[in-house]
N, C-alpha and C positions, 0 to 999 in steps of 0.2 A: 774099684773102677769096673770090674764088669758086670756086676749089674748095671751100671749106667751104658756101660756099651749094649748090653743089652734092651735095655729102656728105650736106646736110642734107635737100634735097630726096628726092637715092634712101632716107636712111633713115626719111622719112615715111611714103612709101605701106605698108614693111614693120612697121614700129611699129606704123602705126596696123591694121592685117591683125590682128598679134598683141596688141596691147591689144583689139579687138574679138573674138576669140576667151577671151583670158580671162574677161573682163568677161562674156559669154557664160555661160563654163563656171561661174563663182564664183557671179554670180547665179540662175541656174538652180536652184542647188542651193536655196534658201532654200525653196521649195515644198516642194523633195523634205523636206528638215531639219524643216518644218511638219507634214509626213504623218507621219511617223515620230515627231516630239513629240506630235500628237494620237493615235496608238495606243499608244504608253506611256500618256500620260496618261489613255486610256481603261479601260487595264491596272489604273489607282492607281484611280479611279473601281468598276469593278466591286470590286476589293478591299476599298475601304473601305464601299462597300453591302453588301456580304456579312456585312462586323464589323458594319455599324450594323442589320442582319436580323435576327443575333443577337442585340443587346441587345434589339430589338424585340419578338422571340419571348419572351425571358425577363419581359420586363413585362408582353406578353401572360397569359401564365401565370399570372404575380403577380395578373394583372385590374386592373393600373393603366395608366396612359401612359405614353410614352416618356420625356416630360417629368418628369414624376412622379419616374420610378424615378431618373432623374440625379440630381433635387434630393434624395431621402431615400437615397442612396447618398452623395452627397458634403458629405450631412449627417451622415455614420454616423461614432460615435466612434473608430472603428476607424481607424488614418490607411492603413491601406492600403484597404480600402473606400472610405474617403473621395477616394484617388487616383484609384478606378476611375469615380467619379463623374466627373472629371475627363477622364480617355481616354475617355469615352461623348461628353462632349460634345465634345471635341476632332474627335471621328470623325466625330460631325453635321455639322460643320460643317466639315469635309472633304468632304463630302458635297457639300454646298452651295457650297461654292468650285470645286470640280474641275466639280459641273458646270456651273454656270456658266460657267466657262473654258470647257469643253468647246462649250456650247451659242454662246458670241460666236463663237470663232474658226473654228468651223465655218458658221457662218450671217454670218458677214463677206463686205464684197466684193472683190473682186478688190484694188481700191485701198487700204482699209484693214484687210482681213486681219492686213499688218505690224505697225499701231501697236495693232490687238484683240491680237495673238499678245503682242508685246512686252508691254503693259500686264496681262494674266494669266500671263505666265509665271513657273511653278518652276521656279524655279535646281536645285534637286536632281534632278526630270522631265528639267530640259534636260542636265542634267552626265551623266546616264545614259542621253540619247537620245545624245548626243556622243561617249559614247566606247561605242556599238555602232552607229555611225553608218552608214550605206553609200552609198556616192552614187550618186544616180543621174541618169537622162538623163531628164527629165520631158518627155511628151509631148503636155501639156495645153496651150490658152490660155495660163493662169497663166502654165507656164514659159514660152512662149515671151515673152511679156511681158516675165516678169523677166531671160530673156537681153538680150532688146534694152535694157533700161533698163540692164542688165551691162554695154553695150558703151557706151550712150551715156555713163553715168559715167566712166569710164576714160579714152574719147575725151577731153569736156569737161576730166578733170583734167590730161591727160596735153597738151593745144593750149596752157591757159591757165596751170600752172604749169610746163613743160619747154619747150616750142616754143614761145610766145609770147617768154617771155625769150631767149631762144637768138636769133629770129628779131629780136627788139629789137636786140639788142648788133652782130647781123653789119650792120644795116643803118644802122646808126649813120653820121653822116659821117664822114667819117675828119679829124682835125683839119687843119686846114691851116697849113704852117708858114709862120713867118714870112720877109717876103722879107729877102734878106742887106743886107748896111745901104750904104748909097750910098758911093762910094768917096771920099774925100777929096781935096780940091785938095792938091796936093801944096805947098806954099810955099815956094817958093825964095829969097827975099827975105835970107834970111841971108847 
């Protein structure tokens, strides 16, 4: 066993080097992942003001509300009229989600940024920031924060489920055998 406590020893310092380098690299990214979710999502935001500018305009016109024109559009016998009624409001309130999101996750702080991002996030925004993703080496606070909290999760999981048992088992006692059994008088008496 002590070579293995040894083995184990030299393969600490270098483990623990390369889990704090990952841990580093992997969490770091989530800022950069964050920046790039919020510029698409500002992407989807301008786009659907532009749609909802237009319906705006066209009620303008009409000389009624925006409100208005939804409700006597998706009142109109017509069922494709009456659908459009339906994408007007859908768009509104597009509107009003995106910015919202926009507005929390941007004005979050450092600490709960994550659980603002997570609790507004679109699955479709984030599928589409994901696969044009680019990583990068963020050179903010932020990251480096979330590097070090990188390293320290990795470390914490990597002592208390891999090397805590490992280091249990080698230092175990080792059983002790039992002593061999006393030797017996020999009896001669036959």
């Amino acid at each position: 066993m002590p070579l293995a406590r040894k083995l184990l020893r030299a393969g600490d310092s270098f483990t623990d080097r390369v889990l704090c380098v990952v841990g580093a690299v992997l969490f770091s990214q989530a800022p950069e992942f964050m920046q790039q979710y919020l510029q698409r999502l500002g992407g989807h935001l301008d786009e659907a003001r532009r749609q909802l500018a237009a319906f705006q305009h066209i009620a303008e016109k009409a000389g009624i509300s925006l409100d208005r024109f939804i409700t006597q559009t998706s009142a109109n016998a017509e069922p494709t009229v009456a659908k459009l009624g339906g994408v007007m409001r859908e768009t509104a309130d597009r509107v009003t989600d995106l910015a919202a999101a926009q507005e929390a996750i941007q004005h979050a702080s450092l600490w709960t940024r994550p659980f603002v991002f997570l609790r507004h996030l679109d699955l479709g925004i984030a599928q589409g920031t994901w696969s044009a993703y680019q990583p990068g080496v963020p050179t903010t606070f932020e990251g480096l924060v979330y590097a070090l909290l990188g390293m320290g999760v990795l470390l914490v999981i990597y002592h208390f489920s891999v090397r805590r048992p490992i280091r249990r088992r080698l230092d175990r006692p080792k059983p002790t055998e039992p002593p061999p059994p006393a030797p017996q008088p020999l009896d001669i008496s036959h």
